[in-house]
N, C-alpha and C positions, 0 to 999 in steps of 0.2 A: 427179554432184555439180556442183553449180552454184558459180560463180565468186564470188557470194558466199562459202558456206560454204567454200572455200578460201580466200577471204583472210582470214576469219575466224580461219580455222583457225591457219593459219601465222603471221599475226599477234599471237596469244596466244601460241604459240609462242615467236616471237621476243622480246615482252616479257618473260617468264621470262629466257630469258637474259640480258635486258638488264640485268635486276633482279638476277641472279648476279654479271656485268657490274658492277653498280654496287655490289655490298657487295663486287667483291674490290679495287675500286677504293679503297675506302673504307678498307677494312682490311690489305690489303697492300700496296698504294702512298702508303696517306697520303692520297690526288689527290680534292678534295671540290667543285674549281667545273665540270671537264669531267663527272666522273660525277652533276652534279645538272643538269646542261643533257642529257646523253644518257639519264637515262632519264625525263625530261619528253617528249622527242623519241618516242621510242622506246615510250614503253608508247601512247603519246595516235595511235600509228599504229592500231592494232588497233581502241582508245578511239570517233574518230570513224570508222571503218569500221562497228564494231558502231553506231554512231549514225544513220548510214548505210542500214541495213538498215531501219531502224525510221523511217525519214522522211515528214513529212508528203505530200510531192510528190515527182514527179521531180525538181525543180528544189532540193530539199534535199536528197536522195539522192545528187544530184551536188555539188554546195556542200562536203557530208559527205566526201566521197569526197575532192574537193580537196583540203580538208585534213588530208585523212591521207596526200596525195602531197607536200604540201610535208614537214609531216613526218617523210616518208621522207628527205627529199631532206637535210634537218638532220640526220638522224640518222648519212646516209651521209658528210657533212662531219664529225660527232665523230669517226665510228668511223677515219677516213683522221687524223684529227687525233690520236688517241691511239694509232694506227701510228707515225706519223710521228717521234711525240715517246717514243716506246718504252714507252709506260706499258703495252700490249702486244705479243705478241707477233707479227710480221707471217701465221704461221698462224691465229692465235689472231684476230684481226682480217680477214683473208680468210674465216674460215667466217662469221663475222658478218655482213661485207660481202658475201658469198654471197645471204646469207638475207635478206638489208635488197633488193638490186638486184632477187630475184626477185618480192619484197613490191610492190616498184616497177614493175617489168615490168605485172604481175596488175592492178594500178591504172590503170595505163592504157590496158591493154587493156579493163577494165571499163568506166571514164570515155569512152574513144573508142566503144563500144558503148551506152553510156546516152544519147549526147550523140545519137549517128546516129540511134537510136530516135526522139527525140523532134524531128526536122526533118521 
């Protein structure tokens, strides 16, 4: 399985939950400006990945890539943000935060691989 279709994979993944994420936000806390900034974040990681995949050039495939490591890197900021501020719960936001760093990890070992290939 090629590191593509794992971050693909997990990516989608992730956005589902983000998306569960944001209607219990919505519906059981009330909380509508953090959960419309996290699953902007959050679904748009997978978004330009799979955009990524399907790129003109190297040089788009990586661009792609970029920005779905920035963000991750937002998305890792909500999720520590609505920790912090209790709208979850610190398990309930660690499995998240699990799955967001490993999302992050994947990205950049794929970017530092795209980048080396093409020198």
């Amino acid at each position: 399985m090629s590191a593509n279709s794992i971050v693909l994979d997990k990516s989608l993944k992730f956005a589902a939950r983000i998306v569960k994420l944001h209607k219990h936000l919505i519906k059981e806390k009330k909380e509508t400006i953090i959960s419309k900034q996290i699953i902007r974040s959050g679904t748009s990681i997978g978004a330009n990945a799979n955009e990524a995949v399907y790129g003109v050039s190297k040089a788009d495939f990586i661009a792609k890539l970029q920005i779905s490591l920035k963000e991750t890197a937002e998305t890792e900021y909500w999720l520590r943000l609505l920790i912090l501020s209790d709208y979850i719960t610190e398990p309930e936001g660690e499995s998240l935060l699990n799955d967001c760093l490993e999302i992050k990890r994947i990205l950049v070992s794929t970017l530092n691989t795209a980048k080396n290939a093409s020198k």
